[in-house]
LUMPAVO-635922 format. One record per residue (C-alpha): residue in one letter; x, y, z; residue number from 1. Coordinates in steps of 0.001 Angstrom, whole numbers, always signed. Layout:
N
+------+---------+---------+---------+-----+
| rest |      xx |      yy |      zz |  nr |
+------+---------+---------+---------+-----+
|    A |       X |       Y |       Z | NUM |
...
+------+---------+---------+---------+-----+
//
This chain:
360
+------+---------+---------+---------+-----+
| rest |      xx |      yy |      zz |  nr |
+------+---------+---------+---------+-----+
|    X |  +88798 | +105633 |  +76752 |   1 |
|    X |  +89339 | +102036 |  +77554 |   2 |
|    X |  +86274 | +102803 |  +80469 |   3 |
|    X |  +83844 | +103938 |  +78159 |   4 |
|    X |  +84184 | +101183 |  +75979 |   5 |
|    X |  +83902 |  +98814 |  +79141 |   6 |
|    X |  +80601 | +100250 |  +80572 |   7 |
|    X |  +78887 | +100481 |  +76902 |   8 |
|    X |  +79322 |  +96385 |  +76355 |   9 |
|    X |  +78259 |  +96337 |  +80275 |  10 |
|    X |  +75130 |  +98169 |  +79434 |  11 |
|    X |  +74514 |  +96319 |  +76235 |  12 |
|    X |  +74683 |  +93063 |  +78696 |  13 |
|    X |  +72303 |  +94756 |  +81177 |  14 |
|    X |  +69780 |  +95781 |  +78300 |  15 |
|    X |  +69491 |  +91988 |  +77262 |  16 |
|    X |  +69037 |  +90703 |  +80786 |  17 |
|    X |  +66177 |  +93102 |  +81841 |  18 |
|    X |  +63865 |  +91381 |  +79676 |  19 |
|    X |  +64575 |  +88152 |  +81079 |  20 |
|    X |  +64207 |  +88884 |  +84675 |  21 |
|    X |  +61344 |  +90543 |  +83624 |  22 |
|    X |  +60167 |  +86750 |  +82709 |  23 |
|    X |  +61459 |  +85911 |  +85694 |  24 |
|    X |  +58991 |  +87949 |  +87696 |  25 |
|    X |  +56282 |  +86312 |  +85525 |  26 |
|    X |  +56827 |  +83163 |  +87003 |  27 |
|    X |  +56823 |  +84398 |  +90587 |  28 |
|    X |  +60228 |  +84539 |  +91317 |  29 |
|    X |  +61532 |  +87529 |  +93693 |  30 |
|    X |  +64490 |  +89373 |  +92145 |  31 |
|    X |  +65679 |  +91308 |  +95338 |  32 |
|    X |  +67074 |  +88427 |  +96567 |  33 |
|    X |  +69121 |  +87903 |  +93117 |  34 |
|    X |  +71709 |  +90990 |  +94503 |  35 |
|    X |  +73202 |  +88118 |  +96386 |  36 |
|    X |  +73726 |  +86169 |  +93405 |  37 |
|    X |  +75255 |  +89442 |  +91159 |  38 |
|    X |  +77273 |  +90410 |  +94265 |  39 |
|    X |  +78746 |  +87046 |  +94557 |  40 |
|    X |  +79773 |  +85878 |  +91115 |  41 |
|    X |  +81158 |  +89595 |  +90838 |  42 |
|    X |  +83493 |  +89030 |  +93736 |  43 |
|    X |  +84892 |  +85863 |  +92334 |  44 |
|    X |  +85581 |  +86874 |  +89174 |  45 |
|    X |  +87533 |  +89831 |  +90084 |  46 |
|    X |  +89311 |  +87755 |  +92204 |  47 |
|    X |  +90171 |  +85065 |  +90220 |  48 |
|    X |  +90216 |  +87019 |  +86622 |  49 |
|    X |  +87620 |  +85295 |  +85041 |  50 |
|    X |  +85629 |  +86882 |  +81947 |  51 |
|    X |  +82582 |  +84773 |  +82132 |  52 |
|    X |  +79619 |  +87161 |  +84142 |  53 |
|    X |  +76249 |  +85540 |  +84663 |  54 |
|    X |  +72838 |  +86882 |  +84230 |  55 |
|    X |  +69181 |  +85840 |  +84257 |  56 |
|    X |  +69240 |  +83136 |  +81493 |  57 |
|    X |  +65666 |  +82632 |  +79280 |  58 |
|    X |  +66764 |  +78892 |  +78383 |  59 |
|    X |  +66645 |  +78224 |  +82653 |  60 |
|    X |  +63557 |  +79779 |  +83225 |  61 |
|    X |  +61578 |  +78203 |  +80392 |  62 |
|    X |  +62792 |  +75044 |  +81399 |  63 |
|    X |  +62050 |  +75257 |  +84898 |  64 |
|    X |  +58334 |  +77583 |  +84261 |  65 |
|    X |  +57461 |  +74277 |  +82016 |  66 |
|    X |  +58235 |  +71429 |  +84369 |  67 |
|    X |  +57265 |  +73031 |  +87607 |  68 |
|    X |  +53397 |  +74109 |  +88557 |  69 |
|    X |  +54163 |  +77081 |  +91733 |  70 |
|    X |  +56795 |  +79395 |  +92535 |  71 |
|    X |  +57918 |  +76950 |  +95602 |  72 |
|    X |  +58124 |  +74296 |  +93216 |  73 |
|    X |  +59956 |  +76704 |  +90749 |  74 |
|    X |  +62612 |  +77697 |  +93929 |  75 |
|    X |  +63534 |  +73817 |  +94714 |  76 |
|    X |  +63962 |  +73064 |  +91187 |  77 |
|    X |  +66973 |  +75195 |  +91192 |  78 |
|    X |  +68079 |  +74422 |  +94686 |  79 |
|    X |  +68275 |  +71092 |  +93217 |  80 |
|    X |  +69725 |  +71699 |  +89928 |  81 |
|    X |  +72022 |  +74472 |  +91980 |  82 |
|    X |  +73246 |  +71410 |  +94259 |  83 |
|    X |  +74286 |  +69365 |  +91394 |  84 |
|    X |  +76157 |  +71326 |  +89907 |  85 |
|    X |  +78145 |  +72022 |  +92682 |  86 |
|    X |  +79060 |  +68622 |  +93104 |  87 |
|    X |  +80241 |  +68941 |  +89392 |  88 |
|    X |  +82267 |  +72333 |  +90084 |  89 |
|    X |  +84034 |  +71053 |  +92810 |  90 |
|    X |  +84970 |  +67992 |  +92080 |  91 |
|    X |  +85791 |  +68930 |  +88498 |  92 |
|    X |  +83739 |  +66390 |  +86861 |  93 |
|    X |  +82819 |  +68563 |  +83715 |  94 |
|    X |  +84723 |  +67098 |  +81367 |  95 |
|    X |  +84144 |  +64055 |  +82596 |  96 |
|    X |  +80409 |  +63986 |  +81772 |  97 |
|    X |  +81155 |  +65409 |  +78264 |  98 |
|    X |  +83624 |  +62201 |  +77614 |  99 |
|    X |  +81230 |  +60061 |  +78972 | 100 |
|    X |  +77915 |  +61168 |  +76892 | 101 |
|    X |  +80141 |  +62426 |  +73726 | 102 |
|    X |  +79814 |  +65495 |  +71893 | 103 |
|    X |  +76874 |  +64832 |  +70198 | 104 |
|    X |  +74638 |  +63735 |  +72679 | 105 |
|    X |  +75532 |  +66879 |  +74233 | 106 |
|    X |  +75067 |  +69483 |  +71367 | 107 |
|    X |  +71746 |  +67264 |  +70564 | 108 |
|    X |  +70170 |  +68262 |  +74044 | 109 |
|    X |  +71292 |  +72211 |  +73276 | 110 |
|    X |  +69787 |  +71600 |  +69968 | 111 |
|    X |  +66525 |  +70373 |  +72160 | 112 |
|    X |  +66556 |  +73089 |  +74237 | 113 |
|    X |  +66067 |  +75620 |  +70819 | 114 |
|    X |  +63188 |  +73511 |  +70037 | 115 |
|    X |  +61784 |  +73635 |  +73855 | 116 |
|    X |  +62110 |  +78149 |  +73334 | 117 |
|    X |  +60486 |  +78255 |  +70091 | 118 |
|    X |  +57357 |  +75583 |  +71799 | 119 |
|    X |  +57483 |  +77707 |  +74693 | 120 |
|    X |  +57348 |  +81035 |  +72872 | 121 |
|    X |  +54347 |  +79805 |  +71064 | 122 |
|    X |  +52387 |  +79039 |  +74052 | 123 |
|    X |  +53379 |  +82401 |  +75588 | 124 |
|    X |  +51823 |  +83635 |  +72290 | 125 |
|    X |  +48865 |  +81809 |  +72276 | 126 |
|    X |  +48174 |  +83486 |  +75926 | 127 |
|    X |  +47912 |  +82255 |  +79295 | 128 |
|    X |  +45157 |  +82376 |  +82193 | 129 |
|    X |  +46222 |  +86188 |  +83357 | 130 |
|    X |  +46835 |  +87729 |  +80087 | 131 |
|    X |  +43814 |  +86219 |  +77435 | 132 |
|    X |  +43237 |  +90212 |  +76634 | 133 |
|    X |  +46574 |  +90283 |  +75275 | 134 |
|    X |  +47520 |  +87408 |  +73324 | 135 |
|    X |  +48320 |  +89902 |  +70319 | 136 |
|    X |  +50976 |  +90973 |  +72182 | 137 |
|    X |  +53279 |  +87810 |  +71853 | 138 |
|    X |  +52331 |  +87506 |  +67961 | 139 |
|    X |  +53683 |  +91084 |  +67726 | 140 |
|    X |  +57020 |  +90327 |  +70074 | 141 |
|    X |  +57655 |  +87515 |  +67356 | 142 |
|    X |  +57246 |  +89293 |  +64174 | 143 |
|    X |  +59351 |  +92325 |  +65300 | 144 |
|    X |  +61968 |  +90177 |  +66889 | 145 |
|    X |  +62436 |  +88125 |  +63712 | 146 |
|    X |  +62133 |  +91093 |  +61555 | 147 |
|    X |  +64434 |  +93088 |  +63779 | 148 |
|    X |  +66964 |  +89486 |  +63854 | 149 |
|    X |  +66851 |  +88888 |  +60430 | 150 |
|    X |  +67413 |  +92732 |  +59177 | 151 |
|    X |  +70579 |  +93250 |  +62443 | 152 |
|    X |  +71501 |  +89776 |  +63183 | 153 |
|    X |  +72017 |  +91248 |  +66733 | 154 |
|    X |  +70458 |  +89498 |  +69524 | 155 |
|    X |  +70565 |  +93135 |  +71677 | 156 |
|    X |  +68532 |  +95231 |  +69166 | 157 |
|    X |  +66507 |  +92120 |  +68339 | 158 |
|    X |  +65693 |  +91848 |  +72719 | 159 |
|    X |  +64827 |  +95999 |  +72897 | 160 |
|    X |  +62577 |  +96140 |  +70220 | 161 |
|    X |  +60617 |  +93247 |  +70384 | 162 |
|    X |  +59721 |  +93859 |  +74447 | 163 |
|    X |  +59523 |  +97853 |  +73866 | 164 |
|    X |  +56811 |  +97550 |  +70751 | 165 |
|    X |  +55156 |  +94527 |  +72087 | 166 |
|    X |  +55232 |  +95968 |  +75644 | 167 |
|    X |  +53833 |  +99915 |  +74238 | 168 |
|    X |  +51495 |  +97679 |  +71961 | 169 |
|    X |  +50245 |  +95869 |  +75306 | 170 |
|    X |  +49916 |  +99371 |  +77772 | 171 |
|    X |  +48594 | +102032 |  +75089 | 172 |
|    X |  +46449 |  +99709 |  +72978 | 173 |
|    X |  +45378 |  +96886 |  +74905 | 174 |
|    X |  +45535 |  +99190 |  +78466 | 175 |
|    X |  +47641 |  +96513 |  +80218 | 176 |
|    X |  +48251 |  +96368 |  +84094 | 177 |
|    X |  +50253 |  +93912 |  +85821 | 178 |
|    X |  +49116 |  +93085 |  +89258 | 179 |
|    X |  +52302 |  +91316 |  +90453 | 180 |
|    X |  +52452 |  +89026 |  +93304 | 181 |
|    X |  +53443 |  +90681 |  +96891 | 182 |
|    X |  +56879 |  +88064 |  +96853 | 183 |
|    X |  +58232 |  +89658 |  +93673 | 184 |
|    X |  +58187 |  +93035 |  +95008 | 185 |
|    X |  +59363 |  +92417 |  +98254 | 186 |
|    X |  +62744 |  +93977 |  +99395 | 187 |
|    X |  +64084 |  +91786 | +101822 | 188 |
|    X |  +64780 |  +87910 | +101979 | 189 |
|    X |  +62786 |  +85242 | +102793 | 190 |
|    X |  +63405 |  +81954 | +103606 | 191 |
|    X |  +62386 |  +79686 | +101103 | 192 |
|    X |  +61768 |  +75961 | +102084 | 193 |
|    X |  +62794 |  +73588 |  +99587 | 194 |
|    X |  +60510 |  +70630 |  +98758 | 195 |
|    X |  +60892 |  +67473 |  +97054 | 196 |
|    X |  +58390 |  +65339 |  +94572 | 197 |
|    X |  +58643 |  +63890 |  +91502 | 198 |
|    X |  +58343 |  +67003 |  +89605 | 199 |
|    X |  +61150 |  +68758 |  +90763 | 200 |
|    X |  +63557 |  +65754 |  +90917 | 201 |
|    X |  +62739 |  +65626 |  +87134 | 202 |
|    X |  +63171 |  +69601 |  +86902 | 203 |
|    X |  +66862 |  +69220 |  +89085 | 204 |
|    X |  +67900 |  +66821 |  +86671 | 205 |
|    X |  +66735 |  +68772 |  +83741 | 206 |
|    X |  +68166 |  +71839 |  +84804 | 207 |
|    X |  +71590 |  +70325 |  +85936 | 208 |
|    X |  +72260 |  +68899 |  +82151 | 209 |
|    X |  +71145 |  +72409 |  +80627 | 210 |
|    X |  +74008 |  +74095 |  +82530 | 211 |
|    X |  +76489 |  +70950 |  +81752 | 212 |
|    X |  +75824 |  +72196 |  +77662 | 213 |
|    X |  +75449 |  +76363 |  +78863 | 214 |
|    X |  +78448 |  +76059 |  +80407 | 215 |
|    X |  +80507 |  +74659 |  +78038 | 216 |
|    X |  +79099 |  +76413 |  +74923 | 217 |
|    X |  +77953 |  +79814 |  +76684 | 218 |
|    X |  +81016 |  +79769 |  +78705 | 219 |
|    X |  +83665 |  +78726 |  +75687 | 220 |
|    X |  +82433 |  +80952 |  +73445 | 221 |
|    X |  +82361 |  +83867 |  +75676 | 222 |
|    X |  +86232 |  +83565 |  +76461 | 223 |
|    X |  +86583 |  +82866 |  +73038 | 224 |
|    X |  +85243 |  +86779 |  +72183 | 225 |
|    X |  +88368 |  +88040 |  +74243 | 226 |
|    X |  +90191 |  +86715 |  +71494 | 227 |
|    X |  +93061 |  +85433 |  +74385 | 228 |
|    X |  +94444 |  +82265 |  +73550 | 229 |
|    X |  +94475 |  +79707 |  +75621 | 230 |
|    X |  +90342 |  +80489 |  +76423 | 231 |
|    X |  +90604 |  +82103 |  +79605 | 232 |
|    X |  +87512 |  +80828 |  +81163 | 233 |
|    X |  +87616 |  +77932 |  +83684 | 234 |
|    X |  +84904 |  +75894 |  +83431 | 235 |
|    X |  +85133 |  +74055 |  +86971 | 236 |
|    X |  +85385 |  +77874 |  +88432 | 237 |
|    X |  +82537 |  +79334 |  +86296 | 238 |
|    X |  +80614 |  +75912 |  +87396 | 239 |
|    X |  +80885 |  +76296 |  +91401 | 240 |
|    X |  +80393 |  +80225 |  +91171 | 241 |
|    X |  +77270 |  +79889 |  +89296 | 242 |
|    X |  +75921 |  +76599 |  +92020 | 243 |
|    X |  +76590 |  +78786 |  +94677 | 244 |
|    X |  +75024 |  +82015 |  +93437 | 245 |
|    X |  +72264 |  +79944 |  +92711 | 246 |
|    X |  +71834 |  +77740 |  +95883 | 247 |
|    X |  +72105 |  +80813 |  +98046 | 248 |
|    X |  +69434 |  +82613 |  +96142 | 249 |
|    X |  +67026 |  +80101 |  +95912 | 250 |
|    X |  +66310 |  +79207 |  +99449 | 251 |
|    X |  +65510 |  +83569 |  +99540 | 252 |
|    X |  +63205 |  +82634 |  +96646 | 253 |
|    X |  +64795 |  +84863 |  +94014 | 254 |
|    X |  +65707 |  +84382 |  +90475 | 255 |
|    X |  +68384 |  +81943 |  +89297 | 256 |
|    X |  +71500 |  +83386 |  +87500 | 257 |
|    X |  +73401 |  +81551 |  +84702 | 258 |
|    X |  +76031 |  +81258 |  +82387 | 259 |
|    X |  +74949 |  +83713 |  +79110 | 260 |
|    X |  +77243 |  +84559 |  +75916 | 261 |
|    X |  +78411 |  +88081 |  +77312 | 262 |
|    X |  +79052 |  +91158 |  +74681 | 263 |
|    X |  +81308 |  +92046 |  +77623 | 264 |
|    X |  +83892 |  +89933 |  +76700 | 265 |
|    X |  +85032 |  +91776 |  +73500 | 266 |
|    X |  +85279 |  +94811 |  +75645 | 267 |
|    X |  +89171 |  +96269 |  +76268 | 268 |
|    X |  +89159 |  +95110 |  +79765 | 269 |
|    X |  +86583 |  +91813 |  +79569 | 270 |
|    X |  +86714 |  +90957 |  +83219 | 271 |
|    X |  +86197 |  +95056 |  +84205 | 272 |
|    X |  +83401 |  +94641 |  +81716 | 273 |
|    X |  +81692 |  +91878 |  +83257 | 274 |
|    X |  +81646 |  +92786 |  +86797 | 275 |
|    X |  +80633 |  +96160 |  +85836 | 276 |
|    X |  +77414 |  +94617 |  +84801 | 277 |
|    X |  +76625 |  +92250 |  +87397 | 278 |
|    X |  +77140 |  +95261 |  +89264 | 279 |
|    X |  +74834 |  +97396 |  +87630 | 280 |
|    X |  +71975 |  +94857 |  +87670 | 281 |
|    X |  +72902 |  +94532 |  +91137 | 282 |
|    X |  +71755 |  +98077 |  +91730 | 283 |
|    X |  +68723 |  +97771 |  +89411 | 284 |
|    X |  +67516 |  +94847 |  +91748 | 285 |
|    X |  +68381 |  +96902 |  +95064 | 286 |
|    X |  +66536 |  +99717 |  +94043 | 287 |
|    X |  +64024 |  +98090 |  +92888 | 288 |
|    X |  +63447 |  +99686 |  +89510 | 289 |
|    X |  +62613 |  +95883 |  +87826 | 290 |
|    X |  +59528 |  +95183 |  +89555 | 291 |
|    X |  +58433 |  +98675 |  +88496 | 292 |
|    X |  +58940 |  +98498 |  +84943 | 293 |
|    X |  +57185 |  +94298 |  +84968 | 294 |
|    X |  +54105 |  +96365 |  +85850 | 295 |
|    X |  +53826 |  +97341 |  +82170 | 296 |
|    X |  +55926 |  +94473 |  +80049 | 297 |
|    X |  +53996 |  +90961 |  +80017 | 298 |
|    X |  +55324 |  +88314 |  +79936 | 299 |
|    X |  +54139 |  +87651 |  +76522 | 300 |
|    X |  +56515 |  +90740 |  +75266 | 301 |
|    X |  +59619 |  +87946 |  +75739 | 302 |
|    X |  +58017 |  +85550 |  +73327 | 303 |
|    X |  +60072 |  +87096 |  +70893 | 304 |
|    X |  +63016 |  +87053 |  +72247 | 305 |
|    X |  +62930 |  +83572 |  +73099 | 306 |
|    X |  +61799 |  +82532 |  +69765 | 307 |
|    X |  +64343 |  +83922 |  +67952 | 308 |
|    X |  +67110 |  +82304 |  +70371 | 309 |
|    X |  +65571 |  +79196 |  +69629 | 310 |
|    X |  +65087 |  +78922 |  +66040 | 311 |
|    X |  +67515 |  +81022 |  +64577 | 312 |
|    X |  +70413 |  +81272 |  +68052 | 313 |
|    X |  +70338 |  +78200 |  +69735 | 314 |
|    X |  +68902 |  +75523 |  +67293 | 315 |
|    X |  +71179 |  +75643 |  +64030 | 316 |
|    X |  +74372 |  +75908 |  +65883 | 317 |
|    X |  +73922 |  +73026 |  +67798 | 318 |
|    X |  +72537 |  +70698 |  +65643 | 319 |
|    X |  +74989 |  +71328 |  +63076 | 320 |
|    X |  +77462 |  +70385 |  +65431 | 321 |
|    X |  +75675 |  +67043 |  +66489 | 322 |
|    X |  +74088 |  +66101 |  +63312 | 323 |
|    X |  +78023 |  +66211 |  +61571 | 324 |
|    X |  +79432 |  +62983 |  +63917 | 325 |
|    X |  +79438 |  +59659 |  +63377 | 326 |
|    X |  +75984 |  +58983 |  +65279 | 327 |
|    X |  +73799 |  +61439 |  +64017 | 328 |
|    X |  +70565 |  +58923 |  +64954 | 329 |
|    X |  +72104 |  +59325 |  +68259 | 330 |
|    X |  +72188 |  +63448 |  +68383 | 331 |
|    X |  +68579 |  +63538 |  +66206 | 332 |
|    X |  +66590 |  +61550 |  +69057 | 333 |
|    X |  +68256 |  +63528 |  +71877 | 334 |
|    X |  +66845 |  +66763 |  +70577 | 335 |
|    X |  +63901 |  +65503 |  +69808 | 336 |
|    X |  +63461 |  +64221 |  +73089 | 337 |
|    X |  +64635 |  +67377 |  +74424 | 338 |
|    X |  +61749 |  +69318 |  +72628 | 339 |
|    X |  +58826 |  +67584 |  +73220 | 340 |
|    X |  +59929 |  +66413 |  +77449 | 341 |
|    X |  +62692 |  +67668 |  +78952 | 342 |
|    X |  +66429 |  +67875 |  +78865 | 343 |
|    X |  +67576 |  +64950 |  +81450 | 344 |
|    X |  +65155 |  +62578 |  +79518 | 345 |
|    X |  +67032 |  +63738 |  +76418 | 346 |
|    X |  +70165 |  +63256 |  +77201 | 347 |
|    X |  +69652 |  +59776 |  +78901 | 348 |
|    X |  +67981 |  +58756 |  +75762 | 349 |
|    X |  +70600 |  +59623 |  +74209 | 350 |
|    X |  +72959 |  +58138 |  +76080 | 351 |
|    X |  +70512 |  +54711 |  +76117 | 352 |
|    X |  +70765 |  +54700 |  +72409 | 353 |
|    X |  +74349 |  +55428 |  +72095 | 354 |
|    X |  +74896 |  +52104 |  +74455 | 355 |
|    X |  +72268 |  +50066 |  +72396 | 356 |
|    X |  +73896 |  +50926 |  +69296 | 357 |
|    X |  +77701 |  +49985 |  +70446 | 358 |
|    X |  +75913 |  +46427 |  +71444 | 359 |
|    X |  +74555 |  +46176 |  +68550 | 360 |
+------+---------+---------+---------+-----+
//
């Protein structure tokens, strides 16, 4: 029964992602063009047995919906970020970085990033330009998800009810209708230009030291669930899989794909598990079922989600981590930083500090 087992956790996986490139959508991102990415990353880890899948990734989005302005702007932001962290795959430099900033500059800007959800969630609350009629919506998506969090501790069931309720709340009470733009719902590729400007050099940046921490946390902790010792997940592989899924996808203009904490590694046969779901979302996209259920979930219905993986997720874990060294100065202005700009400003200042304060 080893199969069953394998394709529940890969479902589980799927259920948590829908939500997210259901966000994705939001910000004008099409998701046919994401099969490329799923396909991919599915092909490599069978090959080389790794356990760590990728997925649509809130953290990613929010960062790159809050520094860019326009969907083309949104699309070179990860080209860019995509690019760097290719450099970092191949060459192996992972590590590297981590020796060179320290642990606790690092956990600080994952700390940062918690704080960046939870400000991010809040706005999405609050309502935006399209959705004024519904601002109720996000209020409800947060008190069910924390609720739901608090009551489960599961970040699954916390996910499905908060975008279900929120999202029924939204279509039989508030009679909401997406209109979503023509690029989302498109079924083809299309080349995507990348452009530079100071805004998405900024957002490359950013983006490339949010998968530096994702990878290492996301992707430790996932081979840690297998519960094989030594961790089976190679960073330096899940790195360059990930850059390339992304850099392909982005000059179609779809979605980005990153490292998440995967149920599907606690599953009999983890790396079964994991491709099973890429593969499933893979279908989702190709059929294109997710554009046709983003025509009744806002975007506010994630607010949730994303608070709840900030405060209570993404937050405590890291800053406990950072604030226990021997700088904690250091790690408490790099997620502060983080919060209130952006994660490459973070982490330099961070780093700035640490230098000033070895002078000194």
């Amino acid at each position: 029964m080893h199969w069953l087992a394998d394709l529940m956790a890969a479902i589980g996986v799927v259920l948590n992602g829908i939500p997210q490139g259901i966000m994705a959508m939001g910000l004008g991102f099409a998701v046919f063009p994401t099969t490329f990415s799923f396909i991919l990353v599915t092909g490599i880890n069978f090959m080389f047995n790794s356990v760590a899948p990728v997925s649509f990734q809130a953290e990613s989005l929010a960062v790159t919906g809050d520094i860019g302005e326009n969907p083309r702007e949104f699309t070179s932001i990860i080209f860019g970020g995509s690019l760097i962290m290719l450099i970092i795959g191949v060459t192996g430099t992972l590590t590297r970085i981590v020796r060179l900033f320290g642990n606790q500059i690092i956990y600080g800007m994952m700390a940062g990033v918690g704080i960046m959800l939870a400000k991010i969630a809040l706005q999405m609350a609050k309502g935006s330009n399209q959705e004024q009629a519904f601002q109720l919506t996000g209020w409800l998506s947060i008190l069910v998800a924390v609720i739901t969090y608090l009551i489960t501790n599961n970040l699954v069931w916390t996910i499905c009810l908060s975008v279900i309720l929120s999202s029924l709340y939204a279509v039989f009470i508030e009679h909401y209708r997406a209109t979503l733009p023509t690029n989302v719902k498109l079924r083809r590729f299309v080349f995507t230009k990348p452009m530079v400007n100071q805004r998405i050099i900024r957002g490359a940046l950013s983006l490339a030291c949010l998968n530096i921490g994702a990878n290492l946390s996301y992707g430790l902790i996932t081979g840690q669930m297998t519960g094989i010792k030594p961790n089976p997940v190679n960073l330096n592989l899940l790195t360059t899989s990930q850059a390339l899924a992304d850099l392909g996808t982005s000059l179609l203009g779809g979605a980005p794909v990153e490292t998440i904490i995967s149920a599907t590694a606690s599953a009999p046969e983890p790396v079964i598990a994991g491709c099973l779901m890429m593969l499933i979302m893979a279908l989702i996209l190709v059929l294109g079922w997710l554009p046709k259920l983003g025509k009744y979930v806002p975007s506010s219905s994630i607010a949730g989600f994303l608070f709840v993986l900030g405060v209570f997720v993404t937050f405590p874990e890291n800053a406990t981590t950072a604030l226990h060294g021997s700088q904690p100065i250091v790690a408490t202005l790099t997620m502060v930083i983080t919060g209130l700009v952006d994660p490459f400003t973070g982490l330099l200042s961070g780093g700035i500090l640490k230098v000033l304060l070895a002078f000194i």
